[in-house]
C-alpha positions as CSV (number, residue, x, y, z in Angstrom):
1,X,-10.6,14.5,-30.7
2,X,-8.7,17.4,-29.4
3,X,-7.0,18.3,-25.9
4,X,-4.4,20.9,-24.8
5,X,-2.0,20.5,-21.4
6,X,1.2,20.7,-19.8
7,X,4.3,18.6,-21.2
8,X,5.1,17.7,-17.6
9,X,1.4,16.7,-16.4
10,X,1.7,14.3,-19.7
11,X,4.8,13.5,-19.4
12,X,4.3,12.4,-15.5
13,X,0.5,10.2,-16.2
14,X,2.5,9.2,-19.5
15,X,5.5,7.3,-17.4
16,X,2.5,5.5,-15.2
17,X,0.5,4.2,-18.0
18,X,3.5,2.8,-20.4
19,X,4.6,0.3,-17.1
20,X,1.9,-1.8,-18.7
21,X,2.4,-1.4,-22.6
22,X,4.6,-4.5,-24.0
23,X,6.3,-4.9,-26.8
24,X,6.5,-8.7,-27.0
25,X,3.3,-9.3,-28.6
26,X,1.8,-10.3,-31.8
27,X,-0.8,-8.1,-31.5
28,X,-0.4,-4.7,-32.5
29,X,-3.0,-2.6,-30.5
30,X,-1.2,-3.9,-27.5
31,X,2.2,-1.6,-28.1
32,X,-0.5,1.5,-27.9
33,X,-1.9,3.7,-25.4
34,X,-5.5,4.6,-25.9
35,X,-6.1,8.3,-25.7
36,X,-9.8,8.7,-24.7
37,X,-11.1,12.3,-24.4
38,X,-14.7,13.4,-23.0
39,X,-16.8,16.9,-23.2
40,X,-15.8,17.6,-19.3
41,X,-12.4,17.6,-20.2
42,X,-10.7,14.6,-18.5
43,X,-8.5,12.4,-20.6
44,X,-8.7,8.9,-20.1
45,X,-5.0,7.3,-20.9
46,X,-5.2,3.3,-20.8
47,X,-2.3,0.7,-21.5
48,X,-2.4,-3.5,-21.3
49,X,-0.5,-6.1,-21.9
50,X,-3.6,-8.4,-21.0
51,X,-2.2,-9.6,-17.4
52,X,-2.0,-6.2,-16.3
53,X,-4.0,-2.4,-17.6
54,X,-3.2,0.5,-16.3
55,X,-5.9,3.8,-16.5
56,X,-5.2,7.0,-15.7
57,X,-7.1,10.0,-16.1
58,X,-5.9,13.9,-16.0
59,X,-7.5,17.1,-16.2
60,X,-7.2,19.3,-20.2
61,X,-8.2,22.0,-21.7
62,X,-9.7,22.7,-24.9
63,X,-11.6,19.3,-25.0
64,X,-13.1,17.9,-28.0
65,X,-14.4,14.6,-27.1
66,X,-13.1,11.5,-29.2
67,X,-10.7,9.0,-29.0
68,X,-7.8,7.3,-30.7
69,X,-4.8,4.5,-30.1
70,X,-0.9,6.0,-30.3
71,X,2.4,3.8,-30.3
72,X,3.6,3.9,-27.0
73,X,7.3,4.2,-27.7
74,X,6.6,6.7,-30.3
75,X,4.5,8.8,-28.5
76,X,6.3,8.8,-25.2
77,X,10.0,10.0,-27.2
78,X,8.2,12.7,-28.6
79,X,5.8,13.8,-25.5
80,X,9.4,14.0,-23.2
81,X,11.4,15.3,-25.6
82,X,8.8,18.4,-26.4
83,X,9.9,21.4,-24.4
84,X,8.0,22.6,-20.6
85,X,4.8,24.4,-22.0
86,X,1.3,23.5,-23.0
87,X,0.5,21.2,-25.4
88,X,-2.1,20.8,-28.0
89,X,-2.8,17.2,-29.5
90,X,-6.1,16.6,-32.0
91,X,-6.9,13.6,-34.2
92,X,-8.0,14.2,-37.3
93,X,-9.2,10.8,-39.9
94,X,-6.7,8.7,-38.4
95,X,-3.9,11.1,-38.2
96,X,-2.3,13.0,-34.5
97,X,-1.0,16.3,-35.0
98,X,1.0,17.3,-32.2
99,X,2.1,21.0,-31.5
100,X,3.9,22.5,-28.3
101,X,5.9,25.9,-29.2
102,X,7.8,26.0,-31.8
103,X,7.7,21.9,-32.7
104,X,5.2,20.1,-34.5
105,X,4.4,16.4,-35.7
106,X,1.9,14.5,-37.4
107,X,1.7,10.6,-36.2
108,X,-0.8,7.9,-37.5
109,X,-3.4,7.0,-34.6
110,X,-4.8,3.2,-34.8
111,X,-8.5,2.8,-34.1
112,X,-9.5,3.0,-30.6
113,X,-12.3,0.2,-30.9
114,X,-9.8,-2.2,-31.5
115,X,-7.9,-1.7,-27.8
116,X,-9.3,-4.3,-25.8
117,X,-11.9,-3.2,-23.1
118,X,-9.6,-3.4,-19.7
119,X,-12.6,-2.5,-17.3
120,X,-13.8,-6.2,-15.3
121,X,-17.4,-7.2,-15.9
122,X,-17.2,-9.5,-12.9
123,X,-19.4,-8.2,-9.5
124,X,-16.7,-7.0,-7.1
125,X,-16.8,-9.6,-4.0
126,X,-14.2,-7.8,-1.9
127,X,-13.0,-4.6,-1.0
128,X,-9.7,-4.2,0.7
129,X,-8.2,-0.7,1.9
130,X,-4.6,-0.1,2.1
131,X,-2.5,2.8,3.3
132,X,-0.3,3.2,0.2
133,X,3.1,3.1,2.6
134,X,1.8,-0.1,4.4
135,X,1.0,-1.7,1.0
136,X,4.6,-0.7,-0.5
137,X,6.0,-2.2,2.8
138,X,5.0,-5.2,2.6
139,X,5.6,-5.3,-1.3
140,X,9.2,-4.8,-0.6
141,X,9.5,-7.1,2.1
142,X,8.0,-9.9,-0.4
143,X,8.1,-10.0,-3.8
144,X,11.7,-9.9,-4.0
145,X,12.0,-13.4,-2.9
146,X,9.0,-14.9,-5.5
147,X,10.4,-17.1,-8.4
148,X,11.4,-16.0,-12.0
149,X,10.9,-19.1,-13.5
150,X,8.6,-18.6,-15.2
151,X,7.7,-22.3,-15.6
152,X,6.7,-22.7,-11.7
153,X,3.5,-21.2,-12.3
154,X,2.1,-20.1,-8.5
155,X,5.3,-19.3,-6.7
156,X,6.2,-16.4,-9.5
157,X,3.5,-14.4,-7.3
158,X,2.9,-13.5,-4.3
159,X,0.3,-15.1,-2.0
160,X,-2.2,-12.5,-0.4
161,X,-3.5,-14.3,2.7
162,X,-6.9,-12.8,4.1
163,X,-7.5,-14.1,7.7
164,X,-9.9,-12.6,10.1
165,X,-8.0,-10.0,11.6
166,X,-4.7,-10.8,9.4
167,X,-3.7,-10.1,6.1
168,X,-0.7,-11.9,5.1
169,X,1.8,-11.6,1.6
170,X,4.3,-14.5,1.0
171,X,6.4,-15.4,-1.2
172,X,8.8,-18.7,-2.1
173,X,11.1,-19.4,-4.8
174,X,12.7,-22.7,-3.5
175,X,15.6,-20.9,-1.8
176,X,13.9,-18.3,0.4
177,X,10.7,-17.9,1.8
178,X,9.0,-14.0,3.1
179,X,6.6,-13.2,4.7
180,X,5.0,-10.3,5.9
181,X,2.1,-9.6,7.9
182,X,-0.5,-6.4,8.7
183,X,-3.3,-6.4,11.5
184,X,-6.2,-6.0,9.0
185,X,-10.4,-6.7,9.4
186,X,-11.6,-8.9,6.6
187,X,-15.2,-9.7,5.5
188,X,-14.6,-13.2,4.6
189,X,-11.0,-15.3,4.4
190,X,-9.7,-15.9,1.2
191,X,-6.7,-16.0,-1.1
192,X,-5.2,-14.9,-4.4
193,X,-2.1,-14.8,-5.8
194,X,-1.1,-11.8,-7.6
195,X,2.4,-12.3,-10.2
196,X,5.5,-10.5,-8.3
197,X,6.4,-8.2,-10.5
198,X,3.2,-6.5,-11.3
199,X,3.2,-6.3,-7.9
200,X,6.7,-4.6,-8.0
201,X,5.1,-2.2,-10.9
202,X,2.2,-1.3,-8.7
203,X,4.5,-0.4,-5.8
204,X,6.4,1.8,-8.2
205,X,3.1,3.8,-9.6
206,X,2.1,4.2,-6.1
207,X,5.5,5.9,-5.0
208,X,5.2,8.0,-8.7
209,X,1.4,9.2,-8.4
210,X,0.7,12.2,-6.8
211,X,-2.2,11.8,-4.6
212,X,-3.9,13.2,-2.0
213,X,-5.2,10.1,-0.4
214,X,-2.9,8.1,1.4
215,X,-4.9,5.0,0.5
216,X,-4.7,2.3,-1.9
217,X,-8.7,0.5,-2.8
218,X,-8.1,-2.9,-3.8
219,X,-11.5,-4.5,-5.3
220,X,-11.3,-8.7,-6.1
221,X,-13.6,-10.6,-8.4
222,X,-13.1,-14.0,-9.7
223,X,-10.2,-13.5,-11.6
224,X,-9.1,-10.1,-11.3
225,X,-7.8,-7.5,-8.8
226,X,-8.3,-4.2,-9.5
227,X,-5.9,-1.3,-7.5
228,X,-7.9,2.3,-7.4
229,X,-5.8,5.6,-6.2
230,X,-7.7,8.7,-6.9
231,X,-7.0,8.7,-10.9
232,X,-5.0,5.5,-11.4
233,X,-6.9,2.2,-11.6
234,X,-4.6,-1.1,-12.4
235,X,-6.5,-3.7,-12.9
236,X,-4.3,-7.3,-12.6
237,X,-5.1,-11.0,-13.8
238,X,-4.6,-13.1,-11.1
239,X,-2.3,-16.3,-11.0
240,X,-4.1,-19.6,-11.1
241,X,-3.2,-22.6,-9.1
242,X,-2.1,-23.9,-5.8
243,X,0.4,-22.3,-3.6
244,X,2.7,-23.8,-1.8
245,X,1.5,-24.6,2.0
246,X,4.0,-22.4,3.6
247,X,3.2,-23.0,7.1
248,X,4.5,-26.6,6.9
249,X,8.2,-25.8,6.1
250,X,8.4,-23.4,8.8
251,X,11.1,-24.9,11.9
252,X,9.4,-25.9,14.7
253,X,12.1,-26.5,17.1
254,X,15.3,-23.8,16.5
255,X,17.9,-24.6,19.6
256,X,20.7,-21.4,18.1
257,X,18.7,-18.2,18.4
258,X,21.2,-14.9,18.1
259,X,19.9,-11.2,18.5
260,X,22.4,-9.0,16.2
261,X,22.1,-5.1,15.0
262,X,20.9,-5.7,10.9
263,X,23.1,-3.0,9.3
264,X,26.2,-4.5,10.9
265,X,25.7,-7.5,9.8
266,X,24.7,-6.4,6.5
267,X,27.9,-4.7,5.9
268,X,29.9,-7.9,7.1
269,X,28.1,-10.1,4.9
270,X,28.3,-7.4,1.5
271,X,32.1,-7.2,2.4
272,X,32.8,-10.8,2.2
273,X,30.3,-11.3,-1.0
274,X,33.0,-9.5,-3.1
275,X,35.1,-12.4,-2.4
276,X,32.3,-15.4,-2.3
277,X,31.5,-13.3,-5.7
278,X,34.8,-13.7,-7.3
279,X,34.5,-17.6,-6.5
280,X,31.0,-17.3,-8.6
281,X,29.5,-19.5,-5.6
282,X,28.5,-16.4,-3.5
283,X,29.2,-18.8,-0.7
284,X,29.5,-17.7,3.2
285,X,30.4,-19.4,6.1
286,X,29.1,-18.1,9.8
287,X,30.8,-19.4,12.6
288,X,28.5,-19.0,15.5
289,X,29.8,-19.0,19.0
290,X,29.9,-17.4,22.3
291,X,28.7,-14.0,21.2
292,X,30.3,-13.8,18.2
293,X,29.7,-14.6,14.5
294,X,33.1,-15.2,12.2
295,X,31.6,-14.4,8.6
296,X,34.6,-15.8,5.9
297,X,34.8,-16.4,2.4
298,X,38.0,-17.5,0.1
299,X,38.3,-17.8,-3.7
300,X,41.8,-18.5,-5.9
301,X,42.0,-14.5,-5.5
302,X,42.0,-14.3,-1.6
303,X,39.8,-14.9,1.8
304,X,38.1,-12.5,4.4
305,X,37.1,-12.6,7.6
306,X,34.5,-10.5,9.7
307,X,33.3,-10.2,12.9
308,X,30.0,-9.2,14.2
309,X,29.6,-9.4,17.8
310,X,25.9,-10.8,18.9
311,X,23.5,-11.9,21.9
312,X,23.9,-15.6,21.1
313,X,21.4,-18.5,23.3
314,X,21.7,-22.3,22.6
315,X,24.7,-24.5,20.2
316,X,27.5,-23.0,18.5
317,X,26.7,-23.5,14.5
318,X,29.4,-23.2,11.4
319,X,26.4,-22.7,8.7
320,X,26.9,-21.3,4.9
321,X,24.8,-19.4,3.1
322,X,24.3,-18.0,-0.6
323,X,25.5,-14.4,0.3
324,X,23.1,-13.0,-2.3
325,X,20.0,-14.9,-0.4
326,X,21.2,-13.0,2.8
327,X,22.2,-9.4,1.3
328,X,18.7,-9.5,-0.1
329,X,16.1,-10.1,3.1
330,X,18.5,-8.2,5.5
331,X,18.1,-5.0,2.4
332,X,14.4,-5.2,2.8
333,X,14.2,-4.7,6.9
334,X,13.8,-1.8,8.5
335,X,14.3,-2.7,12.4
336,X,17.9,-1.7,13.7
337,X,17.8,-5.1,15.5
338,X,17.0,-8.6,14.5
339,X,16.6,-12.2,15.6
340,X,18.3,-15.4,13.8
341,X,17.0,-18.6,14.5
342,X,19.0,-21.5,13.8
343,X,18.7,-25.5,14.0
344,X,21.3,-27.8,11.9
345,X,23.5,-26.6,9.3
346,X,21.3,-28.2,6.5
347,X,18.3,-27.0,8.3
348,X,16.7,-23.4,7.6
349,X,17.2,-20.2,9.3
350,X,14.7,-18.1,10.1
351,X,15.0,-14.6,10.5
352,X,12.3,-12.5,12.7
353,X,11.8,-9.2,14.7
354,X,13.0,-9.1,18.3
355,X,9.3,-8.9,18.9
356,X,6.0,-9.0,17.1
357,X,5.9,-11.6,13.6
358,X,5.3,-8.3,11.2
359,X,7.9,-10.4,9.1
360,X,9.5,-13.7,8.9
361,X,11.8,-15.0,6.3
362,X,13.4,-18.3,5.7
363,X,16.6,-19.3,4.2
364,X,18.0,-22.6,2.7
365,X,21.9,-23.2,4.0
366,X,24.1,-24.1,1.3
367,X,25.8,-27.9,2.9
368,X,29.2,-27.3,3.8
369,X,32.5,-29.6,4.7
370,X,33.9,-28.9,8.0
């Protein structure tokens, strides 16, 4: 096996590929990446940690086809730390010699038919296209709020939803609850859930690869999602199990319902964290009335108090919240304005656009003494 190409072209397909190389494992091959090279001169770089496999594939030079397996960490120090020019890599009996300028190494290369074959077998039953900026959208707006224990199986991923003419993502992690929704045409309704933070890394590769496209190809068989961009495949195990029924725990009846400018608020509520974070409670209170919200927090070190004026219909509410749970949905929106919907002060709030339901997220109130 022999190739020759640019430290940066490497370097960049190099940075994709290792977001799926682990190294807690017993099993050796998996801390590789498996360097496959054919006679038209595209190398085929592959990573997998068995739940996820990444593939990409970049044009060389100087191809002699052949393949072999190279420790990720290993590899990757020397590949970025090699100076801008051209480099040549060949394998020779087990050993990869690598030479750019004036530097030169010789590394031992595992065999390649031990890496484990990453491509489904399973007939693709679905086809779904994405425009990469929708799909990292609604990634931000969800996964964020999906569990990280990892002991509660289903809710550590995020719920694809395919309706008729809807495709929804939620996610729950027993405090919070997004959602976030996209007019889309599918063949047949169906769901899957896909772990959060694969579906963090794929948001990340997208934003990293340079394509021409702007769409994302998302093929599903039985167990398996695979993500195509021009010459990035990611193929993911899905989660098994049931997900939560989400549409139960959504308020019905929501008598408080305020219309407030988001990065105002925002900046109230981050202001009086520092305090609620000092107190190690995070803990908020909002004082809803008139058109007015009265955001305080007080530790042993000191209080606060903000004021954020609002369009405010129905009760007056004093409410607390976990100020991280609040900081973190109000990060993820994009409209200037938003709507808060409000019932009890042990009951949810909900938080929505002044018009459409592109989003919807819930949040638990932490019970308060008045």
């Amino acid at each position: 096996m022999k190739f020759s190409c640019s430290q940066q072209t490497l370097t960049k397909a190099l940075n994709i590929v290792s977001k799926a190389v682990t190294i807690r494992t017993t099993i050796p091959i998996l801390k590789g990446i498996l360097l496959s090279v054919d006679e038209n001169g595209i190398l085929t770089m592959s990573a997998s940690d068995l739940d996820i496999s990444i593939e990409k594939k970049i044009k060389v030079e100087n191809p002699i086809a052949g393949e072999t397996v190279v420790l990720s960490k290993l590899f990757g120090d020397i590949i970025r730390k090699l100076p801008d020019g051209n480099i040549t890599i060949e394998e020779n009996d087990g050993k990869v010699n690598i030479k750019c300028s004036n530097s030169e190494f010789n590394i031992i290369g595992l065999p390649a038919d031990e890496f484990p074959n990453i491509n489904p077998n399973d007939e693709k039953s679905e086809e779904l296209v994405f425009d990469k900026e929708i799909l990292k959208d609604m990634i931000k707006k969800t996964a964020f709020a999906a569990s990280i224990d990892e002991n509660k199986g289903a809710m550590t991923g995020v719920l694809v939803e395919m309706e008729e003419n809807t495709l929804n993502m939620v996610a729950i992690d027993g405090f919070r609850m997004a959602i976030a929704r996209e007019q889309m045409k599918n063949k047949k309704k169906q769901n899957i859930i896909i772990p959060a933070k694969i579906l963090s890394e794929i948001s990340r590769i997208i934003t990293e690869s340079e394509t021409s496209g702007d769409d994302v190809t998302m093929f599903l068989s039985e167990k398996k999602a695979v993500f195509v961009m021009e010459n990035t495949k990611i193929v993911i195990r899905l989660l098994e199990g049931e997900f939560m029924n989400y549409k139960r725990i959504i308020p019905a009846e929501n008598p408080c319902r305020v219309v407030l400018n988001r990065n105002d608020f925002l900046e109230s509520v981050e202001r009086a964290s520092l305090l609620a974070k000092v107190g190690k409670n995070n803990l908020i209170r909002l004082d809803i009335k008139d058109n007015n919200i009265e955001i305080t927090s007080k530790s042993e070190e000191g209080n606060v108090k903000e004021e954020v004026m609002v369009t405010k219909e129905g009760n007056d509410l004093l409410i607390g919240f976990n100020s991280k749970y609040l900081i973190d949905v109000l990060k993820v929106i994009d409209d200037e304005n938003i709507t808060m919907y409000f019932n009890t002060n042990v009951s949810p709030c909900l938080v929505k656009p002044i018009s459409g339901d592109s989003f919807e997220y819930l949040i638990l109130p932490v019970r308060i003494s008045n």
